[in-house]
C-alpha positions as CSV (number, residue, x, y, z in Angstrom):
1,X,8.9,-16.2,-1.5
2,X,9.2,-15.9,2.5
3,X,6.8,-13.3,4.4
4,X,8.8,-10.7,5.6
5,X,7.4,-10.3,9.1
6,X,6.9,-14.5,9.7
7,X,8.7,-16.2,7.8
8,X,5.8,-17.9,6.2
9,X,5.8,-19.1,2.6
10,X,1.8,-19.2,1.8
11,X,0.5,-16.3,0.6
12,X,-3.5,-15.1,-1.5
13,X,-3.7,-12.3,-4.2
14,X,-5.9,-9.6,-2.9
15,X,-6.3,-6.1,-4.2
16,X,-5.4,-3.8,-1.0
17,X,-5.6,-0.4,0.3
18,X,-2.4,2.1,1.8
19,X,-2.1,4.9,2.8
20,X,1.2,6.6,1.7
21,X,3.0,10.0,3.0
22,X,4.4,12.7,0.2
23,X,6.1,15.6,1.0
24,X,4.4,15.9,3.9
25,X,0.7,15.1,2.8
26,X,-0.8,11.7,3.0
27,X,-2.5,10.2,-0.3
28,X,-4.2,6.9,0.2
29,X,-4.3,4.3,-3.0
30,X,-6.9,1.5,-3.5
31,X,-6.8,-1.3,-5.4
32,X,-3.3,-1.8,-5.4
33,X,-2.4,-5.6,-6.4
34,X,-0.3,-7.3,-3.4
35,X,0.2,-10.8,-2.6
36,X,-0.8,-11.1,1.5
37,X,0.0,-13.4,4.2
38,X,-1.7,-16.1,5.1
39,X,-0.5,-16.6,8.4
40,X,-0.2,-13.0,9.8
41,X,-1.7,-10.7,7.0
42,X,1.4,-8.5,5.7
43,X,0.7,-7.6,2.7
44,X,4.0,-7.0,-0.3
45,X,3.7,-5.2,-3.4
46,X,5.8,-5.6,-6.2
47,X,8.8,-3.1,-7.1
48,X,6.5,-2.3,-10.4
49,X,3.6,-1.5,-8.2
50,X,5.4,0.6,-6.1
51,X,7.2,2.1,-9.0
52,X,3.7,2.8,-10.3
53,X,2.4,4.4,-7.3
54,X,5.6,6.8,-6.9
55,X,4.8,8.2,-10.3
56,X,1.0,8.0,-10.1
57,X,1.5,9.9,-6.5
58,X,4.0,12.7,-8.1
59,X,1.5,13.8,-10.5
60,X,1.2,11.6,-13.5
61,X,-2.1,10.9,-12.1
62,X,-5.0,13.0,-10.9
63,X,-6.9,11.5,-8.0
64,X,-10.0,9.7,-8.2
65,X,-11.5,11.8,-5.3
66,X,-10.6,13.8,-2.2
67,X,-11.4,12.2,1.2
68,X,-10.2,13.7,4.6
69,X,-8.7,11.6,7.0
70,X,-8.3,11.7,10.8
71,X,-4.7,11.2,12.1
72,X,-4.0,9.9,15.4
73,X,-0.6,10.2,17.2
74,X,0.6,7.3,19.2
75,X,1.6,8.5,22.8
């Protein structure tokens, strides 16, 4: 496995957090296993995981809690 972003091939398991937009609302998941970086930090989850997260995020799911979140527009 090659790192998307550097081309590096040394990666850690961590357990991350992302923020994800859905039909126009923004649900952030935690804990989400992903193999990251070691050289620049990108972070790759597996098709499964993302699978997972799709379904959790469409309703099989409820959320854990409610949060609101500031969003800042680059310009």
């Amino acid at each position: 496995m090659k790192c998307n972003v550097c081309g590096n091939d040394s990666f850690r398991n961590e357990r991350i957090a992302e923020v994800f937009e859905i039909n126009g609302h923004y649900v952030m998941v935690e804990g989400i296993p992903a193999c990251v970086c070691e050289r620049c930090g990108e972070a790759t989850i597996s098709r499964e995981n993302v699978e997972y997260i799709r379904r959790m995020a469409h309703g099989e799911k409820r959320p854990t809690r409610r949060e609101n979140m500031d969003v800042f527009a680059f310009a």
